[in-house]
Structure formats: C-alpha cells, structure tokens
N, C-alpha and C positions, 0 to 999 in steps of 0.2 A: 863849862859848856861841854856836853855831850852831843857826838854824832848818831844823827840815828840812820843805820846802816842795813838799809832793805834789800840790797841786794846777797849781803849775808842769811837775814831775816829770812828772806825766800828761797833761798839756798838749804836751809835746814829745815824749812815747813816740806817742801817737795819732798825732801830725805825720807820725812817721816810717813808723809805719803805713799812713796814707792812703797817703804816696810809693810805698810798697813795692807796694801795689794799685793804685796807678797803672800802676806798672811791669808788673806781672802782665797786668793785661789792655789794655797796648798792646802786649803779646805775644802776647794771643789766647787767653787765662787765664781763666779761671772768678771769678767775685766772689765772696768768700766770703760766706754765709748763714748766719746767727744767728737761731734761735726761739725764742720765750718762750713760757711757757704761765704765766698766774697765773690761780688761784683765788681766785674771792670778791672783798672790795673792800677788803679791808685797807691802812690809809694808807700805812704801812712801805712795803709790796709793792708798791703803787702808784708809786709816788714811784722806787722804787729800780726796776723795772722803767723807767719812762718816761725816767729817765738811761740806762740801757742801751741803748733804742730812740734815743736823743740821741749816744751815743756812735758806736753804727753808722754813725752818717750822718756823723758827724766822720770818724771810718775808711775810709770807702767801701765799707761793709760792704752787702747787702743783708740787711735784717730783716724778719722776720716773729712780731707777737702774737695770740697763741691767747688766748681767755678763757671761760671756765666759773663760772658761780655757784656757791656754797659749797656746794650742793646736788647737785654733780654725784658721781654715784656713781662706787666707785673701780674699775670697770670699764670704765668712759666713759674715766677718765682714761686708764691702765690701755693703751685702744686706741688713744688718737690718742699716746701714747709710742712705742706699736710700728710706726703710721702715720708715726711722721717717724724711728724707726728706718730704716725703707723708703723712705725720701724722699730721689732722688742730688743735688737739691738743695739739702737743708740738710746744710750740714756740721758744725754743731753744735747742740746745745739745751739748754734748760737748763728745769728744772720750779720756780719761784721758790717760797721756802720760806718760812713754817711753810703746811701746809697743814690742813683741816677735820682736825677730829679723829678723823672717819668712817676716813682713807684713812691706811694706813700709810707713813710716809715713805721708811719703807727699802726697802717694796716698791717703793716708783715710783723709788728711786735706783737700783736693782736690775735695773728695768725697761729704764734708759736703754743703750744701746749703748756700753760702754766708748768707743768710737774718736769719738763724740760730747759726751761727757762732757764739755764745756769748761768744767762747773764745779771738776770733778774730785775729785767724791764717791764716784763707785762706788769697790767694794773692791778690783775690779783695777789702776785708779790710783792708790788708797791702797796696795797692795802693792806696783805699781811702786817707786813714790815711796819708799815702804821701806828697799828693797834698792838705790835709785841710779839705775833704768833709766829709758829716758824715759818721759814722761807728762805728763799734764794734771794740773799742780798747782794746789790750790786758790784761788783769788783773792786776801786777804788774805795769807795765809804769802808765796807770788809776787810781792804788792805790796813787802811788809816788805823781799825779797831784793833787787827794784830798788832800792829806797829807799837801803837800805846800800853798794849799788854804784855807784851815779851821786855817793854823796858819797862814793868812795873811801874808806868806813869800815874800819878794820881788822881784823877777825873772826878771825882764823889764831892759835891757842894763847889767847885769849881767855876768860873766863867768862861764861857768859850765865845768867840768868835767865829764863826765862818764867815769868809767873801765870798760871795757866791751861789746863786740861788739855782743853776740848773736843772734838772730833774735828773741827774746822771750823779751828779757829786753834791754839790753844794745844800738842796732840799734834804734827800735821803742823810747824810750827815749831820744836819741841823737834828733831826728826826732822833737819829740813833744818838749820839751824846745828850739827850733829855731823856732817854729811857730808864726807866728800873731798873738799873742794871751796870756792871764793870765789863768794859769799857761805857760811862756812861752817868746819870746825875746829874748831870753838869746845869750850870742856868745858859740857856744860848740865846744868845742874838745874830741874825742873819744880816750880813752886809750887803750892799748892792749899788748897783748903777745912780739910786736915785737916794740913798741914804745920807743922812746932814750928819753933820758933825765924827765923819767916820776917820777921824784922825783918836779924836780922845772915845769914841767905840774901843776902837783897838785898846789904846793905854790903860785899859781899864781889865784887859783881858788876861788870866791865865793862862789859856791854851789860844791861841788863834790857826785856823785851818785857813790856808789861802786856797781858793779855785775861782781867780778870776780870768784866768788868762790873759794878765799884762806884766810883762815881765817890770820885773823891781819895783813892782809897787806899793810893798811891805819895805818901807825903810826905817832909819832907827827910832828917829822922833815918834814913831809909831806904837812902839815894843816896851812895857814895863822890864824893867831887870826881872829874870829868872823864871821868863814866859817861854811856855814850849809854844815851840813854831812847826809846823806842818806845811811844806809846800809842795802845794797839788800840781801847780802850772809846769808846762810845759813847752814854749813857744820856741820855735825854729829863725833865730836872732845869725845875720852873717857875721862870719868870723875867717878872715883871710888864713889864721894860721890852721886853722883847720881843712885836712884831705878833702873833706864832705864838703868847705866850703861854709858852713853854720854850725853851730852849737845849741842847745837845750837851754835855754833860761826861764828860770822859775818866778815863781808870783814876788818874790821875795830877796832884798838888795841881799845877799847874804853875805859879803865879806863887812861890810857894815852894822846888821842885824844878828851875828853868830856870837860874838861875844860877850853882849844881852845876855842870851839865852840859858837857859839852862839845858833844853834838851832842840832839836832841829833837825831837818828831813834835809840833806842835801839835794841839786838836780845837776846830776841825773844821780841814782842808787837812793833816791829815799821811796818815794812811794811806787815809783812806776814800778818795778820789779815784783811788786807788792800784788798789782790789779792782775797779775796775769794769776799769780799765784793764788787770788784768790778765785777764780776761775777754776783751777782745779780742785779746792777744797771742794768748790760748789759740785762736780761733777763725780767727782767721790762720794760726795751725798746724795746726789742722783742714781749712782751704780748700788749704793746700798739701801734703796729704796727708805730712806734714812727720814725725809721731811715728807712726801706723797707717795703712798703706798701703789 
C-alpha cells in the first residue's frame, strides 16, 4: 500500500508555478490576479478563503479580497461581479460558496464571465468540460486528475467508481475519468443515495473515488485487493483529544480499507490540498491568456 500524499503533491505543483511567474515577468509579463469575494463570516469560508490568499503568495500570484456581510443584497453582489468582469486586471475570480440564503447561487455563477471562471462552475465550462474542449475544470475533480498522474496510476480500461453525484465533484469526475484521455478511459459507474446493490458496485471496482460526505462509509467488505481508493470527504466528526475540539473524517473507514489498497488519499493531506492547488493552476491559465483569449 502506497500513501498518496497531496500535501507534498501541492507543495511542488505551487513550486513550479512560482518558477513559471518568475519566468513570465522577467520577460515583461503581466502577474497573474486572483479575487476573492466572501460573504458573511462563515468559519469554512473563512479558513478556506485565507489558504487561497496564502497560496497566491506561494505562486507569485497578485491577490485581491473583497468582503460583504451576510446582509449584502444580491444586487450589491450582483455588481461588483460585473465590476471585476470589467477589471483587465483580474484575470480570474471566484465568488466563495455557500452563500446567504437571500442571493441565488446560480445566479451569481452565471453572473461570472466564463474566461474568469477559475473555479469553473459556470455552464459554459461545465459544457466545455463535457464534450473535451478546453476549460476551467473544477478544483477538486483537477486535484483528483494530478493526484493520479504524478503517481503514474493506471486509469486506461480500468473500472472506477465514484459515490457521489454532486455537480462540484462527483458528476464532473464521473465525466472526466470516461474521457479520451490520461488521467482517464476508465469504464465508470456513478453511486448514489438510491443506488441497489452498491456494496458489490464497489467490489468490482479498480479505482473507487468517494465524495459522499459520510464518513466511513467505504469499509473493507467493500474494496477488492489492490483498488486505488480516492477519498474526497471531509466531514467535521468531534474528537475530545483534539485543541479544535473535531477532526476531518473521510468518505472512507481507512485504518480498515488502507491495507487493501494498493494506492489511497489519506484525510486530511490527500485531496484537499490538492483543490486549492488546483485553483491556482487554473489562474495561471487565466494570466496567460492560455484557454480564452
């Protein structure tokens, strides 16, 4: 059994990033610009926002945080979207999610400029992404795809599994491992809420990708020997001996299911490290006019 270790992984993608904007502008190149806007004061949001603004500065990135109390109307929003639409110096942004219940989320995804989109929500990048063309793939899924290609995992005629059908991880990933393509081939089937017989689903699988968010719910009886395991989940589980009070638990029992394995994403340092990282990839392709001219 092999660990797979994203917080390394991410550690040396950002590296080669920074070089890369080194390069750029001792050629006289534009810094690329990333903007945040978060609503309200949500811990999540918070937290995962201020690794973003942490990661910029690892990349050489210029960054910029916008912030609005929970209070702000979705017209407010609404206009500084369309304000950094209009902005030639941000070349990407991103609206941090979930937001007030007041403001429609898919209107403000809707709102954003495709060619900015470095989260890569909107529908026109979800339709890219679809049919093959380039685009701004979603963070997480993008993470998943480094992950399995820096460990030369073998994906080509393969079975995969994904639990989980959200439009954030679980779709888009079903998507991308059926592609033309390394990381990619795979035969998939998609698990879910209402899926029968999704014990022998799994047993059957080479790769299985968890993003259900229930912790341990990849246990052994589940896992053929020598199945790479993927665990997406992330769920805030109390734990006394912990300062914070809770711990991180993944889709997946793992001191049970690692010995299986053959290759597996620990939580916390497999994927998550991953989605922010890919976050900046995406925004490096934004500064270099790279996918929308």
């Amino acid at each position: 059994m092999e660990l797979i270790d994203g917080k390394a992984t991410a550690a040396a993608i950002k590296q080669e990033i920074a070089a890369e904007v080194a390069q750029i502008l001792a050629n006289g190149g534009k810094q690329p610009h990333l903007a945040a806007i978060l609503v309200g004061h949500d811990g999540g949001s918070e937290t995962y926002v201020a690794n973003k603004v942490k990661a910029c500065a690892e990349c050489n990135f210029k960054s910029t945080l916008i912030r609005f109390e929970s209070d702000v109307t979705e017209e407010e929003l609404l206009a500084k979207i369309e304000e950094l639409n209009n902005d030639p110096d941000v070349d990407g942004f991103i609206v941090q999610l979930p937001l007030p219940k007041h403001i429609s989320e898919q209107k403000v995804t809707e709102a954003i400029d495709y060619r900015k989109d470095v989260d890569g929500f909107h529908p026109i990048n979800v339709g890219r992404m679809n049919i093959g063309l380039p685009c701004y793939i979603s963070a997480t899924p993008n993470g998943i795809l480094d992950l399995l290609a820096r460990y030369n995992i073998e994906t080509r005629g393969k079975k995969c599994v994904v639990l989980g059908r959200s439009n954030i991880v679980g779709k888009p990933m079903a998507n991308l491992m059926m592609q033309k393509a390394y990381p990619g081939d795979c035969t998939v089937t998609v698990c879910h809420s209402h899926t029968a017989n999704i014990k022998e689903e799994c047993r059957q699988a080479d790769i299985i990708i968890a993003a259900l968010g229930q912790p341990n719910f990849v246990t052994a009886d589940m896992v053929k020997p020598g199945a790479v395991i993927i665990d997406v989940g992330t769920t805030r589980v109390p734990d006394a001996t912990k300062k914070s009070g809770f711990r991180l638990n993944g889709d997946v029992k793992f001191d049970e299911v690692a010995p299986l394995c053959s290759y597996i994403t620990p939580v916390p340092g497999g994927v998550g490290p991953m989605t922010i990282c890919s976050l900046m990839k995406n925004t490096l392709l934004a500064g270099k006019k790279a996918i929308y001219k």
